[in-house]
Phi, psi and omega in degrees: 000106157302190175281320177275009174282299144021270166317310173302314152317255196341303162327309205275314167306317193273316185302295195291352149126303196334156183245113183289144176219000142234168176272315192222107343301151189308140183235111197205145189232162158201139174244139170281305151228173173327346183219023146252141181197140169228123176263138177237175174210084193261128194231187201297325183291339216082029193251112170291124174222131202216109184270153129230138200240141171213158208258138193221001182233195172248144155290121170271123161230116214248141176276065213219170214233140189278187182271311198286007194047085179257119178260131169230172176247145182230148199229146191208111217209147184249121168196174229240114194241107197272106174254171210203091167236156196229131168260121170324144128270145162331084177130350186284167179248120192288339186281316190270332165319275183335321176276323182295352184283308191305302197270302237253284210286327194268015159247002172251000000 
């Protein structure tokens, strides 16, 4: 991957609402709500990988004390996690890849 396919990709992510949050490998997150969130990851081969997590419980929340009487709050949270990789070809459109992941492939 040079750099401005680099740059295209960043541009092409920011157009789809993501929020980058590393560069190398390329990164990106976007939450639909508190209880949607999809992360991609595009790396130098081109290679697409796209989790989507979404929360399927209520947060259970616990209270509990060490043997030296520590008290901590424990947060316990149920969800349901979708991985998604694609390696690009010579001509895809990384905006239309993205969407068919997003929209297309995770609801069959």
């Amino acid at each position: 991957m040079n750099n401005s396919e680099k740059q295209n990709w960043i541009r092409t992510l920011g157009r789809l609402r993501f929020d980058i949050t590393r560069y190398d490998p390329l990164c990106a997150r976007k939450e639909y709500d508190t209880h949607h969130m999809v992360e991609v990851t595009l790396d130098a081969s081109s290679q697409v990988r796209m989790v989507i997590t979404r929360q399927i419980g209520e947060t259970i929340r616990a209270q509990r004390t060490s043997r030296a009487g520590r008290e901590y709050t424990i947060f316990s949270e149920q969800n349901a996690v979708t991985i998604i990789n694609y390696r690009l070809r010579a001509g895809d459109d990384l905006a239309e890849v993205l969407q068919e992941m997003e929209q297309e492939i995770t609801l069959k």
